[in-house]
N, C-alpha and C positions, 0 to 999 in steps of 0.2 A: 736808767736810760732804757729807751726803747728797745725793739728787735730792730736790727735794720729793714727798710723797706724793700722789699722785691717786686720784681715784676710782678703784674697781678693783673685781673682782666684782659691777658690778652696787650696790654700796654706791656714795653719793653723800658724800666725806669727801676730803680734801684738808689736806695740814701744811704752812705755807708760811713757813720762814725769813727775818724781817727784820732788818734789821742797824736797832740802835739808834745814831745817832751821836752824841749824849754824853747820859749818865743821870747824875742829882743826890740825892743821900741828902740830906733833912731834917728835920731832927730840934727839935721847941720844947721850951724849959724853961716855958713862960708858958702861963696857963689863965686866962681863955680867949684866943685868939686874939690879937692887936691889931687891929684895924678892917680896915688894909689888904690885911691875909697871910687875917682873914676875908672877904675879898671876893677874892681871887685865887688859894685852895685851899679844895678841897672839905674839909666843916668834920666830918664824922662819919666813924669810918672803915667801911673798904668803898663810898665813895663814889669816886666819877673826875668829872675834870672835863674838857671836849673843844674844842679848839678849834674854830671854824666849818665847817670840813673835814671834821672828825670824827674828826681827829686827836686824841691824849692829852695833855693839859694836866698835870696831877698826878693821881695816886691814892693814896687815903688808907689807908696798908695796917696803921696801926695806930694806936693812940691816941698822937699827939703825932707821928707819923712820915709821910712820902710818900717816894713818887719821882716825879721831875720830869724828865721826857724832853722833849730837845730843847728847854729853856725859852729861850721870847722874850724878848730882852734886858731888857724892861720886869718883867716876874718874876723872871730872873736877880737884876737889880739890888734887887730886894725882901727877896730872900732874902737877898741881900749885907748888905742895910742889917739886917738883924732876926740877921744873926750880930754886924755891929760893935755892935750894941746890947745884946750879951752873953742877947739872948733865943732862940738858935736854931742849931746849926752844922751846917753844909753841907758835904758830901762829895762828889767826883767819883769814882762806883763807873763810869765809864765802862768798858764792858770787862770787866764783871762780871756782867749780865745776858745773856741772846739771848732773843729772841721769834719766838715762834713762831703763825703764826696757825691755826688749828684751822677749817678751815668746812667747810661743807655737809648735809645733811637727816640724817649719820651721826653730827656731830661728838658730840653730847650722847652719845649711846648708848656710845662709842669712850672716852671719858673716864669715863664712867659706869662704866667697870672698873677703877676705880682711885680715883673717891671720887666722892659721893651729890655731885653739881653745883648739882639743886636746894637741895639743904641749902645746900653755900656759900654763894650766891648767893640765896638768900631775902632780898629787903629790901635787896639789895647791887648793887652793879656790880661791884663784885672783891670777894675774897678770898686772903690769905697762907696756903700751906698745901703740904703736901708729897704730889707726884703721880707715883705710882711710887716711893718714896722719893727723888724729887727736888725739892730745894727748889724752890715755885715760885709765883709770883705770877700765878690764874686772871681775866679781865677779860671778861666781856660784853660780846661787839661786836655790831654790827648782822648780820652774818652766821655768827655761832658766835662764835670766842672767841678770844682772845687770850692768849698761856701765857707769863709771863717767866718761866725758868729758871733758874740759877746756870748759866754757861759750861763749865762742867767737867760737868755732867750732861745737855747739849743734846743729843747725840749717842745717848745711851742712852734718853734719854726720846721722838727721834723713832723709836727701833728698838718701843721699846715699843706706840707707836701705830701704828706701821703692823702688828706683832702680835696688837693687839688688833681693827686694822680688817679684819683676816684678808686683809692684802696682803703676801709677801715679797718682801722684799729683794731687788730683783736682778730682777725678774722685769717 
C-alpha cells in the first residue's frame, strides 16, 4: 500500500487508509422494519448512524440493505436474531472493503473530479456509487469524508486522488 497522501503544493487534502476490522452485509426481507432493528439502524437510506465517538454504527446504503462496521455485540446479536427469524441475512464481507479517509479544505474539489459530491450527498450522509470507476461507498465525516472501496480497486483509486490533487507519486 501506498504512503498516505498529504498536503502537497500548497493544496490542504490528505488520503488516509484505515483498516476496517470486521464489516457485516445486511440485508431485510420485512417492510417495515421491526421495532428493535428500527431503533438500532438508520431507517432511510443514505443515512449513517454513529456511535458516541463518532465512530460508524451502520449505514444505510440501499433500501433494505447496510454495512455494519465493527458492530457491538448488542447489534451483532440483533441482527443474529432477525436472521434466525427468517427476516434478514447477514453476511461477513470482512476483507472486502478498505477505507479511506479523504480530509482537508481540498478534499470536496479532489473528488469533485470524478462525480458531483454535492449531488450525492444532498439530503444524505452517504451514498453507493462508482468513483473513478471504482465501486464505492462515499460517507460525510466531520472533516471531509470517508470512501469505502472494494479492496481490489483501493490502490488505483489512491493513485487517482493523489492525480487529481496534482501531488505525484514518489515525490
Amino acid at each position: 500500500m501506498m504512503d498516505p497522501i498529504e498536503a502537497h503544493g500548497g493544496r490542504d487534502f490528505a488520503v488516509q487508509p484505515r483498516a476496517l476490522e470486521r464489516v457485516f452485509d445486511f440485508q431485510t426481507f420485512a417492510a417495515p422494519l421491526a421495532r428493535a432493528l428500527a431503533d438500532a439502524l438508520p431507517t432511510r437510506p443514505g443515512q449513517a448512524t454513529r456511535e458516541n465517538g463518532g465512530e460508524l454504527r451502520a449505514i444505510h446504503v440501499a433500501p433494505g440493505r447496510w454495512l455494519v462496521p465493527d458492530p457491538e455485540p448488542g447489534l451483532l446479536a440483533l441482527l443474529e436474531s432477525a436472521v434466525a427469524e427468517d427476516s434478514g441475512m447477514l453476511t461477513d464481507i470482512s476483507g472486502k472493503w478498505r477505507r479511506l479517509d479523504v480530509t482537508g479544505r481540498d478534499a470536496t474539489r479532489v473528488l469533485r473530479a470524478a462525480v458531483a459530491v454535492e449531488s450525492v450527498l444532498a439530503n444524505r450522509d452517504c451514498g453507493a456509487l462508482l468513483l473513478f470507476d471504482c465501486p464505492a461507498v462515499l460517507i460525510r465525516q466531520d472533516r471531509g469524508f470517508s470512501v469505502w472501496v472494494i479492496c481490489t480497486c483501493a490502490e488505483a483509486l489512491e493513485e487517482l486522488l493523489a492525480k487529481n490533487s496534482g501531488r505525484n507519486i514518489g515525490s
